[in-house]
C-alpha positions as MATLAB code, in Angstrom:
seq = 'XXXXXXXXXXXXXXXXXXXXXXXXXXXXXXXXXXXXXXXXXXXXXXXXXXXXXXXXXXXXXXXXXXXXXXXXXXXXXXXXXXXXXXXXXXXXXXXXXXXXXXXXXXXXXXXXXXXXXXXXXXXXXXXXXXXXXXXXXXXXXXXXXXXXXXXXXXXXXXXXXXXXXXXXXXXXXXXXXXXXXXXXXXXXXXXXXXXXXXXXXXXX';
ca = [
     -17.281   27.798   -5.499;
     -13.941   29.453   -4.591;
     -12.370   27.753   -7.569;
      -8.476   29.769   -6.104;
      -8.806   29.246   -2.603;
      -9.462   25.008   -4.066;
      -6.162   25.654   -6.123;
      -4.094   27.458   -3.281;
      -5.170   23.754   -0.970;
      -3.933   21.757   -3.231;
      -1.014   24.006   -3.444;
      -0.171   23.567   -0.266;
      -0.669   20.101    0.223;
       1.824   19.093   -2.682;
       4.100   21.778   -0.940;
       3.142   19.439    2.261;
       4.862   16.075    0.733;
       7.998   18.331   -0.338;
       8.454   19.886    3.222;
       7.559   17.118    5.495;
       4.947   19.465    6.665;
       2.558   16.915    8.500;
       5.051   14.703   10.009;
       6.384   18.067   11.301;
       3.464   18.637   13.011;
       3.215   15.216   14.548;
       6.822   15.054   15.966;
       6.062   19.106   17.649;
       3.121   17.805   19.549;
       5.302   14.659   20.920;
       5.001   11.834   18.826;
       8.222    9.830   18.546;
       7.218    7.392   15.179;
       5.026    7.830   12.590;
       3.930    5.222   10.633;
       2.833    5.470    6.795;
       0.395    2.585    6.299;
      -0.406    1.560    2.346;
      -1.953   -1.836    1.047;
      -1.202   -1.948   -2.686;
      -3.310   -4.692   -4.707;
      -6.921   -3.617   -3.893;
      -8.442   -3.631   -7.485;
      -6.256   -6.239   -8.982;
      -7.682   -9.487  -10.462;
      -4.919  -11.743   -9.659;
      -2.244  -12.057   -7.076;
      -1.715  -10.443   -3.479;
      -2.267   -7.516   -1.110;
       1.014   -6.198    0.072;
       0.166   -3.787    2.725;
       3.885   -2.192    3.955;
       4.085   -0.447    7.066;
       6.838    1.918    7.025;
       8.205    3.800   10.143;
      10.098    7.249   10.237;
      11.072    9.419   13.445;
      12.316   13.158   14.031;
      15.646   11.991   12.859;
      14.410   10.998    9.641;
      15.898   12.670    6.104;
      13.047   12.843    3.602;
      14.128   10.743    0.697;
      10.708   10.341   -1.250;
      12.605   10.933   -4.507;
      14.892    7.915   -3.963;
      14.271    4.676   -6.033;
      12.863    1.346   -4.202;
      16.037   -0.363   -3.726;
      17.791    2.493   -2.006;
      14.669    3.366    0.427;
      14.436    0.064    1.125;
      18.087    0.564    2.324;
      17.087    3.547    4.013;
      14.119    2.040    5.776;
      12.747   -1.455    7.220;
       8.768   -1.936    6.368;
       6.930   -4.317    8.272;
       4.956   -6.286    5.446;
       1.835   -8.468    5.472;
       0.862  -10.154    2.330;
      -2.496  -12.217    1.854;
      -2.605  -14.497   -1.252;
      -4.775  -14.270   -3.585;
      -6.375  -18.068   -2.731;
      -6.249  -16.516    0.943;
      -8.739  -13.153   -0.410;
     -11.161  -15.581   -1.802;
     -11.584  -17.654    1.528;
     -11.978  -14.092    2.993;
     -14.313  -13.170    0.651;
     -14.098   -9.635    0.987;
     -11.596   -7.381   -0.004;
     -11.933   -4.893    2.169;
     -11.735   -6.891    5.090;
      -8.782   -8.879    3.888;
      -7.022   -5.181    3.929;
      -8.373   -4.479    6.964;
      -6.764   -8.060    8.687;
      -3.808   -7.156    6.744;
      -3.291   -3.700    8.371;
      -3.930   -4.575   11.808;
      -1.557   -7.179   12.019;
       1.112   -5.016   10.435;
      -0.064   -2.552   13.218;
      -0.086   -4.546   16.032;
       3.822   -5.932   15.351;
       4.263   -2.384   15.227;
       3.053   -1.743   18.334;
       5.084   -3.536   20.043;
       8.509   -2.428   18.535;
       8.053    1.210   18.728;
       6.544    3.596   21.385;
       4.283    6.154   21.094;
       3.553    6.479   17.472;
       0.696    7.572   15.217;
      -0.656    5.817   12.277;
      -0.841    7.133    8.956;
      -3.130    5.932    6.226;
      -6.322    5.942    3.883;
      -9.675    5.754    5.217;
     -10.148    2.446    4.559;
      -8.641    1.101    8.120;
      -9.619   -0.509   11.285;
      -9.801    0.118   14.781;
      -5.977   -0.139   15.713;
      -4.365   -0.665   19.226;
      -2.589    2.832   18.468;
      -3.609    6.926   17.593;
      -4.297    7.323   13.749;
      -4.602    9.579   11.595;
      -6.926    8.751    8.249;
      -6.278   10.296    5.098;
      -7.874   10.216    1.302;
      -5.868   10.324   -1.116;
      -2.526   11.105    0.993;
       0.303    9.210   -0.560;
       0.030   12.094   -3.283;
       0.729   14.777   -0.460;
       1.925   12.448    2.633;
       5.371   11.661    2.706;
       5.297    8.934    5.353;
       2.347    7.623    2.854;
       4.338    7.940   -0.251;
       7.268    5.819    1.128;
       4.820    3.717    2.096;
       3.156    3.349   -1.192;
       6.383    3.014   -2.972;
       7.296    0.282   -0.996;
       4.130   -1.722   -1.184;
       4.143   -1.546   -4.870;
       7.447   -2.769   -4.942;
       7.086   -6.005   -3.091;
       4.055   -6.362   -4.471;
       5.570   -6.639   -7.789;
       8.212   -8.988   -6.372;
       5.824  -11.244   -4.656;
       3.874  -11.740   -8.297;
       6.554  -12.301  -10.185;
       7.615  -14.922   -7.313;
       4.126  -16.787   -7.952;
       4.905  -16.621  -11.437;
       8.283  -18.587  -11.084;
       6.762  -21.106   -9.380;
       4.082  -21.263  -11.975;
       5.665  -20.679  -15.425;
       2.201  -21.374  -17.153;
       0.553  -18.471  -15.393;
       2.540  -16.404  -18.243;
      -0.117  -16.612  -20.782;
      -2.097  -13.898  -18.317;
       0.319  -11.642  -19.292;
       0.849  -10.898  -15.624;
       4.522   -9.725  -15.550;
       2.911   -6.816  -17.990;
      -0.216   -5.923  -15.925;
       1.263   -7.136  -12.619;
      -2.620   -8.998  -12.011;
      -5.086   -5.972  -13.296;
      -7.090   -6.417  -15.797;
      -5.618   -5.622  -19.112;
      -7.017   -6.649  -22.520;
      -4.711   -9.761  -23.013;
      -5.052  -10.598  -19.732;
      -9.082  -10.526  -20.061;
      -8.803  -12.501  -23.032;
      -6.604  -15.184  -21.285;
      -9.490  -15.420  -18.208;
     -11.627  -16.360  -21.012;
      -9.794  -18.835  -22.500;
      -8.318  -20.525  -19.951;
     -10.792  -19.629  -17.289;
      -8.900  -18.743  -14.067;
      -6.149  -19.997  -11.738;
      -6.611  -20.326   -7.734;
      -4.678  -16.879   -7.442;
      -7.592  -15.053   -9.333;
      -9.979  -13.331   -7.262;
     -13.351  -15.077   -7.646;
     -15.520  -12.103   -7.230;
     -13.604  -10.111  -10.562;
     -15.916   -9.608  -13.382;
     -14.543  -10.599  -17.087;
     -16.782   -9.449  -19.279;
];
């Protein structure tokens, strides 16, 4: 195993999220948009999938260092959330993300010409050219904006639910934003769970 040629790649691919080396490459070949796809939420135990669409074009300045609030300024996601209650009459996970993508994806279809998609492997046949990627919000910048972004509404979209809910607090959610932490483990056993809890999570 070339152990420097696997440390000059990854080299290069962190170099990739600080030049805007990819989306580069997409605009030179005639892409107008590119769209960083991200749905944050997969492994959590309570709460929703945010999956944020976020669209830059050759005009774009990178601004992956900038908090939330001002990218969110800088930038208009197209957001799909599924509820938690919503996941469990899925029943799958995966294709609740997958739903959740495609609709985001379709809206965008229609608002922007000729773009290409961005995003992790997990994703599903879209209406548009894409480009799947492991891992890529570490080395993507249309991905990391993305990712950002999800997290953040995410966040905002929990802590929503737990407004309207006030006795949801004793899953100490607004700690572990709906993972499983130890308190909030200990509070699924006690109280058993709410209709926001995904049914298919293990406790113990």
């Amino acid at each position: 195993m070339n152990f420097k040629r696997i440390a000059r790649v990854n080299e290069e691919l962190v170099q990739g999220l600080e030049n805007f080396s990819l989306e580069r490459l997409f605009f030179s070949v005639g892409y107008s948009n590119i769209v960083g796809l991200y749905t944050d939420g997969k492994e959590a135990a309570f709460g929703p999938l945010v999956t944020c669409g976020v669209v830059i074009d050759v005009h774009h300045t990178p601004t992956a260092s900038k908090a939330p609030s001002t990218l969110r300024q800088m930038v208009t996601p197209i957001v799909d959330t599924v509820a938690g209650d919503e996941i469990n009459r899925i029943g799958n996970v995966d294709e609740a993300i997958r739903r959740s993508k495609l609709r985001v994806v379709e809206q965008l279809v229609q608002e922007y010409p000729s773009l290409i998609v961005v995003s992790d492997p997990l994703i599903p046949e879209l209406p548009a050219d894409c480009f799947p990627i492991l891992r890529g919000s570490m080395y993507v910048y249309v991905l990391r904006l993305a990712m950002i972004l999800a997290k953040e509404l995410r966040k905002e979209a929990l802590l929503s639910l737990l407004n309207e809910n006030p006795g949801w607090q004793v899953y100490d959610l607004t700690s572990n934003l709906g993972f499983l932490s130890k308190k909030h483990r200990e509070a699924l056993l006690e109280y058993g769970r709410t209709p926001q809890h995904r049914y298919y999570v293990k406790v113990r």
